[in-house]
N, C-alpha and C positions, 0 to 999 in steps of 0.2 A: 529794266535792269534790277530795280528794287523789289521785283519780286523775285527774280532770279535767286538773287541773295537773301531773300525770306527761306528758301526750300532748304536750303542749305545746311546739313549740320554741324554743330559746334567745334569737328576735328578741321574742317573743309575750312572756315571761315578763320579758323588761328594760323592753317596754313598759307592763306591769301593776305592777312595782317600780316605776318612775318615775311613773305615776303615784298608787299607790296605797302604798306603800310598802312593807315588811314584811307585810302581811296575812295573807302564806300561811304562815307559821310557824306561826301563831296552828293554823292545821290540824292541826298535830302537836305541839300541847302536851295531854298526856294530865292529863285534869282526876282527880286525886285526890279524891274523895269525902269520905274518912275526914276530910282536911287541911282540906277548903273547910267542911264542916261542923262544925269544931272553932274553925274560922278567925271564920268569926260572929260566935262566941258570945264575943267578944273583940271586936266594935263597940262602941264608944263614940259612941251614938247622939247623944247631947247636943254633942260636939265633934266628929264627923263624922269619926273617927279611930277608929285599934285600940291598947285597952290591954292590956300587959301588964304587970302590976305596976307598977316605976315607968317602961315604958317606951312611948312614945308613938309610934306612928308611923302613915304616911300616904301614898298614894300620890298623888302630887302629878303640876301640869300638865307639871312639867321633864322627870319619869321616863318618862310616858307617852310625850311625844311622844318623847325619845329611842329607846324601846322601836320604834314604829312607823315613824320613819325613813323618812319621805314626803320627798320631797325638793319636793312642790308645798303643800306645807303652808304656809300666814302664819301667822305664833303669835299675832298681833296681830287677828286677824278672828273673832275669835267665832261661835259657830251665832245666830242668833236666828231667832224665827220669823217670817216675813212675816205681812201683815194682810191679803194676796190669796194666794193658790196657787192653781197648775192644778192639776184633778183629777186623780186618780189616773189616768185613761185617758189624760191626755196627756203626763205627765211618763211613766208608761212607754213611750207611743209614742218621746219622747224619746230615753228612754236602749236601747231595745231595735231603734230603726229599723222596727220591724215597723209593719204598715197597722192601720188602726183599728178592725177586723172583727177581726185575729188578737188584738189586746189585750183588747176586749171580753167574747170570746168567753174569757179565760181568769181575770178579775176575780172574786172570790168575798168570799159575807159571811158573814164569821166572827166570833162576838161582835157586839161595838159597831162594829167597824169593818172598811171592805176591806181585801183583801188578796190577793195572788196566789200560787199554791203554787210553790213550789223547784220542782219536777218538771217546769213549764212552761219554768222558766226553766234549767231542766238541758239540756233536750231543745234550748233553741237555741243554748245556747253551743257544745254540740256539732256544730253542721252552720252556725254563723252564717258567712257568706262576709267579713262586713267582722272584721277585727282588734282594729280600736278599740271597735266596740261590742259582739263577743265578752269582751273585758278589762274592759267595763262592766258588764255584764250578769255577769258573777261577781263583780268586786268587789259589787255590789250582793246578790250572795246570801251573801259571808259579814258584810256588815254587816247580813242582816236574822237570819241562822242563828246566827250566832256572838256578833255584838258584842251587838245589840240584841233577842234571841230571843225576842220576847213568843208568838208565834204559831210551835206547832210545826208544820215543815217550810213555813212559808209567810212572806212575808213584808209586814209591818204596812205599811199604809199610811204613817204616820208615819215610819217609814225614809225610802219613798220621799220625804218632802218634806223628809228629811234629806240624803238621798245625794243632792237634785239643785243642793243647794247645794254639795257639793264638790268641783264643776269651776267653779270662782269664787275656789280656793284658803282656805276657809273650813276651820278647824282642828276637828278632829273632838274632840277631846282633851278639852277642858270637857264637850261633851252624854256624852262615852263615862263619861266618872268621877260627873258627875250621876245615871245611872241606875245605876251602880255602886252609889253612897252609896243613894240611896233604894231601891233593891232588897236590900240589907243590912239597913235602917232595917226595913225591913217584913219581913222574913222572922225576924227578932230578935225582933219584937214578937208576932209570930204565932207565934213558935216551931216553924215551919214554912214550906211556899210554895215556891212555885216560883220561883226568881232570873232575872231576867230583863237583868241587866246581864252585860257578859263575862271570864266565870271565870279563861277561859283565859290573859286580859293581867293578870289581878289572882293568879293563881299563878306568873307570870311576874314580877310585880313582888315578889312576899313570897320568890320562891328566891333573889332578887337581893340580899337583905338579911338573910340570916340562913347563919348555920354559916361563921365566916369563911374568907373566899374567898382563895388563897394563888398564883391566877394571876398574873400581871403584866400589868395593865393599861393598858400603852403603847397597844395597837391600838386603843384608842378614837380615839385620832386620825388615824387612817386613814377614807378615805370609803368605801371597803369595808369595812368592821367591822358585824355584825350583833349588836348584844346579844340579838337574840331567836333568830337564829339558834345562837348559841353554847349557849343556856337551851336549845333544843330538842335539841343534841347532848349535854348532857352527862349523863351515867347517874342515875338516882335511886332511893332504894329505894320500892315501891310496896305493900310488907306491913307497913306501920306502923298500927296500929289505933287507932279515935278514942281512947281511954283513954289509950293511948301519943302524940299530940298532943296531948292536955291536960293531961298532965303536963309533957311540956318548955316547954308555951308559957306553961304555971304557973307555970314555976320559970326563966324569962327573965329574965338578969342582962345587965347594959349593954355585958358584954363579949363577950357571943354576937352580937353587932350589928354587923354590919357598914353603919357608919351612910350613908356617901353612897355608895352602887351604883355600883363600880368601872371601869363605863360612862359614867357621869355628866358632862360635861365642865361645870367650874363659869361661870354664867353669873348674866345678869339672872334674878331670881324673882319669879314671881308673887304678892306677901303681904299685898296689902291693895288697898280700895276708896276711894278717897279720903279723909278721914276715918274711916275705920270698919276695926279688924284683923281684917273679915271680906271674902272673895270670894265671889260668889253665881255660883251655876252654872247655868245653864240647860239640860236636858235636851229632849231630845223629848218627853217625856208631863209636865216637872215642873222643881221649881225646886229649889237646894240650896245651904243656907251649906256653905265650906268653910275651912280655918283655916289656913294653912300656916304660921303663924308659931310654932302648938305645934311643930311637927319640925321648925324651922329647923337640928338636927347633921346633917339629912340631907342638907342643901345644906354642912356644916362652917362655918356662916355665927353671924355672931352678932347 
């Protein structure tokens, strides 16, 4: 995919940030293994959060969306799912422009449900003649490869009745930390599995927050400032062994914390349901309390 968006020129790639926002970062965040799976085993399944010792924290709807930097994003629209959708063959005729024979002919059933392979949809990004639906048709493959990765090299049906809600301005942010949380939940309890939520924004979000950070974070308020793009430049060591992550995350004092992510710019939060100091999240395949109000220092809020 990262070469894809190498060919690419410079009107193509303002038009896929504006509408999709940061996404392509996400391409060259190199998933640490040792780190994601030491990272686990420090869910705190019961409050939807990760403990370490006495310290709590959480990746929240603030962090996310400043991470991803859509500028067509509403923070206030929620995914939810409809009680009609078009089928799979017409929401990709949709987003691909392609006739109804070409989409057909590439729908596949895999498991419980459809799905179409990345490969199909590689081969037209490369030769699509319209702009806007070449920029859709890849956003649409790292949200099914990357964010939402149920189905290797293909992508789930359930993406697509995701992604055709987000030219409607519909915030991706809840369904993304949804399947995040419940692909944690179950992977913790199975003490294995395959993660099906995306690694790469949630190792994005934990370097943001730990080993403090001694930049100077003025450029957050500039509207060119990329927090993911900065995360993806800057060096990391990549030989630290699960035993060696399990020790430091062991031994996490509140001053290794770098509590509000120095990208952050402080705003309204998201911390409660009307009565209730829980927010419920809706995912594409599922549902998930979430609790912002245990890591309220990472907003510096009281």
């Amino acid at each position: 995919m990262k070469e894809i968006l190498d060919q690419w020129d410079n009107a193509t790639k303002q038009l896929f940030y504006f509408n999709y926002g940061d996404l392509p970062y996400l391409l060259s965040v190199k998933v640490d293994k040792y780190l994601f799976q030491t990272l686990a085993q420090f869910r705190n399944p019961a409050y939807n959060c990760f403990t370490f010792g006495k310290v709590d924290l959480v990746p929240t709807v603030e962090e996310y969306t400043t991470l991803l930097r859509c500028p067509k994003i509403q923070v206030n629209k929620a995914y939810s799912r409809a009680t009609s959708v078009p089928t799979l063959l017409k929401k990709l005729i949709n987003i691909t422009g392609m006739s109804e024979q070409w989409v057909a002919a590439r729908i596949q059933q895999k498991g419980g449900s459809k799905c179409v392979p990345w490969k199909s949809l590689r081969d037209l990004v490369l030769v699509h003649p319209n702009v806007k639906k070449r920029s859709d048709v890849f956003a649409l493959g790292i949200y099914g490869l990357v964010i939402f990765p149920k189905a290797l090299r293909h992508i789930d049906e359930a993406v697509s009745d995701f992604f055709d809600l987000l030219s409607k301005g519909v915030t991706p942010v809840p369904a993304i930390l949804a399947e995040t949380f419940k692909s944690l939940n179950a992977c913790r309890r199975a003490n294995e599995g395959r993660f099906i939520g995306c690694a790469q924004l949630l190792l994005a979000w934990f370097h943001s927050h730990f080993w403090k950070i001694k930049k100077v974070s003025y450029r957050v308020f500039s509207d060119s400032y990329s927090p993911l793009e900065e995360l993806v430049a800057t060096p990391r060591r990549d030989d630290i062994s699960k035993e060696k992550w399990m020790a430091i995350l062991q031994n996490l004092q509140d001053e290794d914390v770098e509590w509000r992510a120095p990208w952050l710019i402080p705003d309204e939060i998201l911390y409660r349901c009307r009565d209730f100091d829980w927010v419920f999240l809706l995912g594409i395949w599922g549902l998930v309390g979430y609790a912002p109000l245990l890591v309220s220092r990472q907003f510096r809020s009281r």
